[in-house]
C-alpha positions as CSV (number, residue, x, y, z in Angstrom):
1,X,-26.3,-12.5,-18.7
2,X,-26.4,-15.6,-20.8
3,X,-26.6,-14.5,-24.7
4,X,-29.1,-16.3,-25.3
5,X,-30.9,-14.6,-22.4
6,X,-30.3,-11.3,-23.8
7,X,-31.9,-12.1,-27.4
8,X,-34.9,-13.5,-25.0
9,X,-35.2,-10.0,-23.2
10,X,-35.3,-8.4,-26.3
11,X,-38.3,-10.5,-27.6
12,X,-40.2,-10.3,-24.6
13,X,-39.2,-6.5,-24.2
14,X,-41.0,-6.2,-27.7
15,X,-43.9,-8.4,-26.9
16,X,-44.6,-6.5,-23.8
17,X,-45.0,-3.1,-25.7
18,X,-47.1,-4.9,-28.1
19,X,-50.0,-6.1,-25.7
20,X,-49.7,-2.9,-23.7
21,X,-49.4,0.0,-26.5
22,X,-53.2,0.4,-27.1
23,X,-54.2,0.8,-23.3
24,X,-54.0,4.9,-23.6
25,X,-55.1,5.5,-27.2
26,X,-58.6,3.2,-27.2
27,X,-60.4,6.4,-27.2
28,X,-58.3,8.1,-29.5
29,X,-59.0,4.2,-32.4
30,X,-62.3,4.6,-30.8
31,X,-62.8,8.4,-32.7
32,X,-60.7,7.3,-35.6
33,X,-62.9,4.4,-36.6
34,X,-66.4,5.5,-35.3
35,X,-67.4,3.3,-32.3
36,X,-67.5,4.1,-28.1
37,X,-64.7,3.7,-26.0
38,X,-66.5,0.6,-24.0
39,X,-66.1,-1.3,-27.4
40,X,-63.0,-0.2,-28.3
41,X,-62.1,-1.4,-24.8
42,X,-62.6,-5.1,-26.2
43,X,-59.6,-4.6,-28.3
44,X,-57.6,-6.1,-25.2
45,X,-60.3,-9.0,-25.5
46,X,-59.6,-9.4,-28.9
47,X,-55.7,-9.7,-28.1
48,X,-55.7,-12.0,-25.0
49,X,-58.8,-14.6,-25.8
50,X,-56.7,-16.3,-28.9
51,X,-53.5,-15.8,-26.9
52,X,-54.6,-17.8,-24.2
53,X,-56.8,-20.5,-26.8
54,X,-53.4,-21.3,-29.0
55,X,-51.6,-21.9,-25.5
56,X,-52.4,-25.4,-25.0
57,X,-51.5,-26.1,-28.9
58,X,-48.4,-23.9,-29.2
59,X,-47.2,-25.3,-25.9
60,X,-47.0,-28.9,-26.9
61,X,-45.5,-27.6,-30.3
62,X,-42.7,-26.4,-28.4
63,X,-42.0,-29.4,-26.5
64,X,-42.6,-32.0,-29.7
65,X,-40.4,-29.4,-32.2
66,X,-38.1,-26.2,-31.5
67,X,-38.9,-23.6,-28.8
68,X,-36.9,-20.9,-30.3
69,X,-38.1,-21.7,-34.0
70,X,-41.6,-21.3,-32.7
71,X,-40.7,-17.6,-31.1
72,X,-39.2,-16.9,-34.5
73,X,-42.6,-17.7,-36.7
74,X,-44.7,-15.9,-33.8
75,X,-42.8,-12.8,-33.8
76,X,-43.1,-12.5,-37.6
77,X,-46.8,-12.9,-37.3
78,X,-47.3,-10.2,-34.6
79,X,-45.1,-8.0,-36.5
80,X,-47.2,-8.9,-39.4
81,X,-50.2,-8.1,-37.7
82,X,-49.0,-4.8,-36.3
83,X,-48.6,-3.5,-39.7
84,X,-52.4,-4.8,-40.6
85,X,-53.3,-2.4,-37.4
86,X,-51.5,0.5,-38.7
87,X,-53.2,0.1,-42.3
88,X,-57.2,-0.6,-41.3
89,X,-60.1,1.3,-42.3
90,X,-62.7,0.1,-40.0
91,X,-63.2,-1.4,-36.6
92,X,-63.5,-4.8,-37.2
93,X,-60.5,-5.4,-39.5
94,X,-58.8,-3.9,-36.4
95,X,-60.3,-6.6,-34.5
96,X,-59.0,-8.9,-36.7
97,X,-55.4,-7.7,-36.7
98,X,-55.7,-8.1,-33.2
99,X,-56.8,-11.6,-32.6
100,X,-53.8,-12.5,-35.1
101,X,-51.4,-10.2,-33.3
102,X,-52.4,-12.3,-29.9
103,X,-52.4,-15.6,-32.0
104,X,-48.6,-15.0,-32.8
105,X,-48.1,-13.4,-28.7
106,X,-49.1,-16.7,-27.8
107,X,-45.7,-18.0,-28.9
108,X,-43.4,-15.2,-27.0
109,X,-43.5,-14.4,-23.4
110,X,-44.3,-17.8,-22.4
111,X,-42.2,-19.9,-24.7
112,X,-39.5,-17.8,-23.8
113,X,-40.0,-18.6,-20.1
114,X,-40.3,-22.3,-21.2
115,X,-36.4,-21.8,-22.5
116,X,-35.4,-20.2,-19.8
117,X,-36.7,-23.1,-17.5
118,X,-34.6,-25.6,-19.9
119,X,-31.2,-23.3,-19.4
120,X,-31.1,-22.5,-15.8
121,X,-31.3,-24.8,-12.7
122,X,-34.2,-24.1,-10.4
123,X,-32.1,-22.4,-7.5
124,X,-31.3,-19.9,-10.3
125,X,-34.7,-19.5,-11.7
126,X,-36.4,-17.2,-9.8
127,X,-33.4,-14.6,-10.4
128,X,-32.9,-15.2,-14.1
129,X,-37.1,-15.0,-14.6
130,X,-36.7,-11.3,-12.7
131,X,-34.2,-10.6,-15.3
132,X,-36.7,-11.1,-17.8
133,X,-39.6,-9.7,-15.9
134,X,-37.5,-6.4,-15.9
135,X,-37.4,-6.4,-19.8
136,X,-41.0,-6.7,-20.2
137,X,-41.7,-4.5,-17.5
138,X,-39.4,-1.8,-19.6
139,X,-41.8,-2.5,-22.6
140,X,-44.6,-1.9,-20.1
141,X,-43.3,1.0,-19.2
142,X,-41.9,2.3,-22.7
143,X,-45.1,0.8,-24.3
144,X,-47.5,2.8,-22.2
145,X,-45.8,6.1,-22.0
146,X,-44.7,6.0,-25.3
147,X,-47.9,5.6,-26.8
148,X,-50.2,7.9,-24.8
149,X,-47.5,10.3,-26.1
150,X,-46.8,9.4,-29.9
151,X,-50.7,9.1,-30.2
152,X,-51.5,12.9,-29.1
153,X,-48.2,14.3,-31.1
154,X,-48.8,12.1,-34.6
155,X,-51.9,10.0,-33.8
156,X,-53.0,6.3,-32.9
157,X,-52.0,4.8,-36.6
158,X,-48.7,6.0,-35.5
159,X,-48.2,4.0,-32.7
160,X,-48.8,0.7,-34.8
161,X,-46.1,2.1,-37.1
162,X,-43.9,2.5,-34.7
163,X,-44.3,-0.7,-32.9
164,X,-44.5,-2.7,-36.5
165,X,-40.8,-1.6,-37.0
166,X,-39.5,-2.9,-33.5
167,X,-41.2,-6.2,-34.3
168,X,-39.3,-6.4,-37.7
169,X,-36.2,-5.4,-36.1
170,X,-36.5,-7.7,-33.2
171,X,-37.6,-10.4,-35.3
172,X,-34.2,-10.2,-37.5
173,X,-31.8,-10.0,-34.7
174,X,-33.3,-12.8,-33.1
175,X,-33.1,-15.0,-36.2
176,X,-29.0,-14.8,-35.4
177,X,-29.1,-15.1,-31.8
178,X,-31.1,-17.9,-31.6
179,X,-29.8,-19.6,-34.3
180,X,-28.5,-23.2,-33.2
181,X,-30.2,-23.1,-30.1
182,X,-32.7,-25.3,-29.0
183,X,-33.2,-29.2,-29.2
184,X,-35.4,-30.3,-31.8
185,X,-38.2,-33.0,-30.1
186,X,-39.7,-36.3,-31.3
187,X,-42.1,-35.0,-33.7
188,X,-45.9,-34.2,-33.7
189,X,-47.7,-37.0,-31.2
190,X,-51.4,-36.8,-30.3
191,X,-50.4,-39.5,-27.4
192,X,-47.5,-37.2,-26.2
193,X,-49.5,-34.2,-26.0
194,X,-52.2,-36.3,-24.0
195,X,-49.3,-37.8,-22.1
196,X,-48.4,-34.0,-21.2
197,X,-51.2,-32.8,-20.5
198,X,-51.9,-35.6,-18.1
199,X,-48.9,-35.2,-16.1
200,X,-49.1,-31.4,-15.4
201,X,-52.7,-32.0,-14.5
202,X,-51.8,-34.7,-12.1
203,X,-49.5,-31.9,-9.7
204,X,-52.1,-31.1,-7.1
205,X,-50.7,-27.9,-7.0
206,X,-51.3,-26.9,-11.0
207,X,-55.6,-25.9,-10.3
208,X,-53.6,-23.4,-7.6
209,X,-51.0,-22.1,-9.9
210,X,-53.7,-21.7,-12.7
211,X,-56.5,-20.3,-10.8
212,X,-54.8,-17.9,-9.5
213,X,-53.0,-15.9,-12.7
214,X,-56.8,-16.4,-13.9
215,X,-57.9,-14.2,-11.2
216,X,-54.6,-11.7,-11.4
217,X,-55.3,-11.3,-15.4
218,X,-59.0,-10.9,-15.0
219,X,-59.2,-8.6,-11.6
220,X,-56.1,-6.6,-12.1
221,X,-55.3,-5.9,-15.8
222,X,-58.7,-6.1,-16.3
223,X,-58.8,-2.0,-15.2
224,X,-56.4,-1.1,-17.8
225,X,-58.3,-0.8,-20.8
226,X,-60.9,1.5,-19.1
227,X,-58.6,3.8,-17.4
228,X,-58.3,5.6,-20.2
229,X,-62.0,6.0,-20.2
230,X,-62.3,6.5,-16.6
231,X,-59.5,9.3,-17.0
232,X,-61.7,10.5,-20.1
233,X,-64.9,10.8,-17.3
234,X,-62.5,13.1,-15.1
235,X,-62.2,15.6,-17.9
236,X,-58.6,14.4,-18.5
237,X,-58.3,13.8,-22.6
238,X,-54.6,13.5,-23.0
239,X,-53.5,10.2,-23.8
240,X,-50.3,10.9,-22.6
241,X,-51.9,10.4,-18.9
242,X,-53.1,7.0,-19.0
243,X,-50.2,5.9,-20.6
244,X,-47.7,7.5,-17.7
245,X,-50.3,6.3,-15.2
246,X,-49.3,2.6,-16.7
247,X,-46.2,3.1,-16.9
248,X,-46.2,3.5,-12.9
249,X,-47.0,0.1,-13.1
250,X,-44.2,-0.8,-15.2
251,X,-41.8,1.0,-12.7
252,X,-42.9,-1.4,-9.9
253,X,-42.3,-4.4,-11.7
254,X,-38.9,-3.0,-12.2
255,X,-38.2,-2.4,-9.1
256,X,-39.2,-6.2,-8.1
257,X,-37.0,-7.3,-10.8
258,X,-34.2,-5.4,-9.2
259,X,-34.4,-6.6,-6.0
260,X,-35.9,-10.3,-6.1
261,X,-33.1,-11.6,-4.4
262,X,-33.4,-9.6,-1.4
263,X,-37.3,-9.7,-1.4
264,X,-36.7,-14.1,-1.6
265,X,-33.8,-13.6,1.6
266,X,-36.2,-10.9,3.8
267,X,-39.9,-12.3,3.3
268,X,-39.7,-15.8,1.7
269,X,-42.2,-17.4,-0.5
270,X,-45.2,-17.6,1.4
271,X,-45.4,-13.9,2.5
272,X,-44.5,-12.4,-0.8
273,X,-47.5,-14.3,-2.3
274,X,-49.9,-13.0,1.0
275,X,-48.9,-9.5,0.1
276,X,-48.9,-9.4,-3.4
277,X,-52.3,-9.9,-2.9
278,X,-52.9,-7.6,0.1
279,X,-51.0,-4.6,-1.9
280,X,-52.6,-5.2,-5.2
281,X,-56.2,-5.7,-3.8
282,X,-55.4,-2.4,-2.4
283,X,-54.4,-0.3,-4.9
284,X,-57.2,-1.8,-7.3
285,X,-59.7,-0.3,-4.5
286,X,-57.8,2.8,-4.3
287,X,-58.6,3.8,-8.0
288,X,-61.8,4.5,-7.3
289,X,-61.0,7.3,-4.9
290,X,-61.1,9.1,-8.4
291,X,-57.6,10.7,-7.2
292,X,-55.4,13.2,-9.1
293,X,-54.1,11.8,-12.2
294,X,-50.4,11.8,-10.2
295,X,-51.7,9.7,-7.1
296,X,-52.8,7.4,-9.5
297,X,-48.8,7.3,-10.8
298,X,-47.5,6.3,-7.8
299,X,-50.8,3.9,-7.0
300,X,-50.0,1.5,-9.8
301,X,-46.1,1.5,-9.2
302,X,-47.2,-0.4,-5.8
303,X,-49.5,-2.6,-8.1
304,X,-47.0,-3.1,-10.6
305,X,-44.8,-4.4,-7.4
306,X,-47.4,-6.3,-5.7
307,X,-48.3,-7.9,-9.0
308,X,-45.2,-9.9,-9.3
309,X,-44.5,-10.4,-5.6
310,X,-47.5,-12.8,-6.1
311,X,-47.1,-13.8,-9.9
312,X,-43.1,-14.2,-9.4
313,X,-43.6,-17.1,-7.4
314,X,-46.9,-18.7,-8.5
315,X,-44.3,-18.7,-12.2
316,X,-41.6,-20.7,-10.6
317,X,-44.3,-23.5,-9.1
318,X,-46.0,-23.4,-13.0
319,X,-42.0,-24.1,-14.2
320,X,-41.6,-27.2,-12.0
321,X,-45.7,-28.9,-12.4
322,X,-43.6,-30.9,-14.9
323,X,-40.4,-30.5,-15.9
324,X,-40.3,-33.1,-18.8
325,X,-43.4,-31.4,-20.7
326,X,-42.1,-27.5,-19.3
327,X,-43.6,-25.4,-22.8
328,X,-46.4,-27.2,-21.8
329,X,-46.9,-26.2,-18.0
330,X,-45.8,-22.4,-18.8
331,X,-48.3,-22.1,-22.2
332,X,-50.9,-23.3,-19.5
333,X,-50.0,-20.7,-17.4
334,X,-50.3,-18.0,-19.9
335,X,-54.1,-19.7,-21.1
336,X,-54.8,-19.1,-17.9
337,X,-53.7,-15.7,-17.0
338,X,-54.6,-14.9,-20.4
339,X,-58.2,-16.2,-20.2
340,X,-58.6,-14.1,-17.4
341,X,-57.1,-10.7,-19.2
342,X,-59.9,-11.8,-21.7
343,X,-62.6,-11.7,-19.0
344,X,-61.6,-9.1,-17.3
345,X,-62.5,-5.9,-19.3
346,X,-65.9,-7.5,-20.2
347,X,-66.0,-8.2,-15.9
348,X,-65.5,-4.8,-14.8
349,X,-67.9,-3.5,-18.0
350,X,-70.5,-5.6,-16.8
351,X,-69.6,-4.3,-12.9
352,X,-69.5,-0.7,-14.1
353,X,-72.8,-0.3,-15.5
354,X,-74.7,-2.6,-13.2
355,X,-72.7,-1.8,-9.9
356,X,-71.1,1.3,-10.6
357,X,-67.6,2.3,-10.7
358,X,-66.6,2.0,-6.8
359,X,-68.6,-1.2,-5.9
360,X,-66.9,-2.6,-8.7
361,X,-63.5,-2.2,-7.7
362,X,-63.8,-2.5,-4.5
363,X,-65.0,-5.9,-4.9
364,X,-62.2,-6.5,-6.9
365,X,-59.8,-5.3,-4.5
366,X,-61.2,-8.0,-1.9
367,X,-60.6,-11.4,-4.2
368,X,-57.6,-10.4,-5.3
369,X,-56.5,-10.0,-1.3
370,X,-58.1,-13.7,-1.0
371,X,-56.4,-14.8,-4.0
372,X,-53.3,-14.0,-2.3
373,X,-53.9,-15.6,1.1
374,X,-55.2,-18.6,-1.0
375,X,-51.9,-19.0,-3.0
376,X,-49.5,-18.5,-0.3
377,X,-51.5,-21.1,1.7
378,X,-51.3,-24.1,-0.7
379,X,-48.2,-23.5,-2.7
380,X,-46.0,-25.1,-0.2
381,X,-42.9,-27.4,-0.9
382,X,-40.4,-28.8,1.6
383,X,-37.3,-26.8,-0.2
384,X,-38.6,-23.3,-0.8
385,X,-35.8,-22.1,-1.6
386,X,-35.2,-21.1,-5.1
C-alpha cells in the first residue's frame, strides 16, 4: 500500500474507535453522571449533528487550502476533546466534549477519502477505499469490544483515557507522514465554494447518492446507541456484550473489505446495492426477535457486510459527482449520512415509546430494503466498472 495510504488508515482506524467507543458504556456515563440511558443515548446525537453541520464548511476548506493539514488540526481537536470526556463532572460538559469531538471528526474519515480520490484513478478506487474501509472497520471492531470491556474492568472514564492517548499518538505520527503531501489551493473564495457547490448539485445523480447514506445513517446506526439499553431490558448488564455484539458488525465490514474485488467480478454494481439493502433491512428486523445475545453476534456481522455492499458503491458515485471540487462531494456525503446518524437515535426513541420496540424495527427493516432497490435502480453509468 501507498505510504501515504497507510498514515490515512491509521487516522481513520483512530477516528472509527472514536465515534463507536461509547455505544456499550451509555449506561454505564448514564450511572456515572446521573441521567437515564434514553438521554445518555443522545450522546451519539451530540457527536454526529456538528459532524455532519461543519461538512459543507470543512469540505470547501479542503479543496481552497490543504487536505492533509486540515486532518492534522481535526485530529488534535478530537484528541483534545477526548481528554475533556475523560475529565467531566456532569452530563452536559460531556455533551459539550462531544459536539467538539464530532466538530474535529468532521475533518477525518471523509477528508481522507477526499485524498484518496486525488491519489488513485477511479478503476482503482473502489479497491483502495475497501482498504480503508477495513481500517475503520478494525476501529469498529477494536472500538466496540474494547470498550464494553475496559469500561466493566476500570470503568467508562477509562475508555476516554484510553482512546485520548491513541488520538495523541496518531496525531504525531501523522504530522511526519503527511508531511509534504498535499497541494495547497487558491485560497479562501465565497464564489469558489458557491461554484462547488453548484456543480455537485447539478449531477442528477448526487439527491440519490445523498439520500440514501441519509437513510443508512438514520435507520441502521440509528440502533446502536440503544442496544445497549435494549440488552440492559434483557437482564444482560455487561457492557462487554454490546460491545462484542458491535463488533460483529465490524467483522462484516472486514470481510467486505477483504473481498471487494471478487464481490465487484461475481455481482456487479447494481446487485450489491439491491442486497445491501435486502440483507441490512433484514437483520435490522431480526433484532427484535429479542434473540440470545450470540445470535445477535453473528446478526450484525451480515449487517456490518450488507452495510457496505450498499455504501461501498453509493461512495465511489459521491467521489466522481465532481471531480474538480472532490473534498467537497465526499464532506457532503458524510453531512448527509451524518445527519441521518443524528436523527436516527432520536427516530427509533420516538418509534420505541410510541410504536414499541418490534413495530419499530420492523419498519425500519422495510425502507432500508427500498432504499436499496432505489439506489441500485438510479445509480447507473455506461462504464460500471470500477
Amino acid at each position: 500500500m501507498n505510504p501515504v495510504l497507510t498514515v490515512l488508515a491509521f487516522i481513520v482506524f483512530a477516528s472509527s474507535m472514536f465515534a463507536r467507543a461509547i455505544d456499550p458504556i451509555v449506561p454505564q456515563i448514564a450511572d456515572g453522571l446521573g441521567t437515564d440511558a434514553a438521554t445518555a443515548a443522545l450522546l451519539s446525537t451530540a457527536y454526529a449533528l456538528p459532524f455532519a453541520i461543519v461538512q459543507p464548511v470543512l469540505g470547501a476548506l479542503a479543496d481552497m487550502f490543504n487536505k492533509t493539514k486540515l486532518i492534522l488540526i481535526c485530529l488534535a481537536i478530537v484528541a483534545v476533546a477526548t481528554v475533556a470526556g475523560a475529565l467531566v463532572t456532569s452530563f452536559p460538559l460531556m455533551m459539550a466534549s462531544r459536539v467538539l469531538a464530532g466538530i474535529g471528526g468532521g475533518g477525518l474519515v471523509p477528508i481522507a477519502f477526499a485524498v484518496l480520490g486525488d491519489l488513485v484513478p477511479v478503476k482503482d478506487r473502489q479497491v483502495a477505499m475497501g482498504r480503508l474501509l477495513f481500517a475503520i472497520m478494525s476501529g469498529n471492531l477494536l472500538g466496540a469490544t474494547a470498550s464494553g470491556a475496559i469500561g466493566d474492568l476500570f470503568g467508562w472514564r477509562a475508555v476516554f483515557t484510553v482512546m485520548a492517548v491513541l488520538g495523541f499518538t496518531v496525531l504525531v505520527a501523522s504530522t511526519f507522514g503527511l508531511r509534504g503531501v498535499g497541494q495547497r489551493g487558491g485560497g479562501f473564495s465565497l464564489s469558489a465554494m458557491h461554484s462547488g457547490y453548484r456543480s455537485i448539485f447539478a449531477n442528477p445523480l448526487a439527491k440519490f447518492c445523498f439520500g440514501a447514506v441519509f437513510v443508512e445513517g438514520a435507520l441502521m446506526y440509528g440502533v446502536f446507541p440503544h442496544l445497549a439499553t435494549l440488552f440492559h431490558d434483557m437482564g444482560e448488564t455487561r457492557a462487554s456484550i454490546p460491545g462484542i455484539v458491535i463488533g460483529g458488525f465490524a467483522i462484516g465490514g472486514v470481510i467486505y473489505s477483504l473481498r471487494v474485488g471478487w464481490l465487484l467480478r461475481v455481482f456487479g454494481e447494481t446487485w450489491m446495492m439491491r442486497l445491501g439493502g435486502l440483507m441490512m433491512g433484514l437483520t435490522i428486523a431480526f433484532i427484535s426477535l429479542r434473540a440470545p445475545w450470540q445470535a445477535d453476534v453473528l446478526d450484525f456481522v451480515v449487517l456490518g457486510l450488507a452495510f457496505y455492499l450498499l455504501h461501498g458503491v453509493i461512495q465511489i458515485y459521491a467521489s466522481e459527482l465532481a471531480p474538480a471540487a472532490r473534498g467537497s462531494a465526499m464532506a457532503l456525503h458524510s453531512f448527509f449520512y451524518f445527519l441521518g446518524q443524528a436523527a436516527g437515535p432520536a427516530i427509533y426513541n420516538l418509534g420505541f415509546h410510541n410504536a414499541g420496540v418490534t413495530p419499530t424495527l420492523i419498519g425500519g427493516g422495510i425502507v432500508l430494503v427500498v432504499n436499496g432497490l432505489v439506489a441500485a435502480h438510479f445509480l447507473r453509468r455506461p462504464a460500471a466498472k470500477v
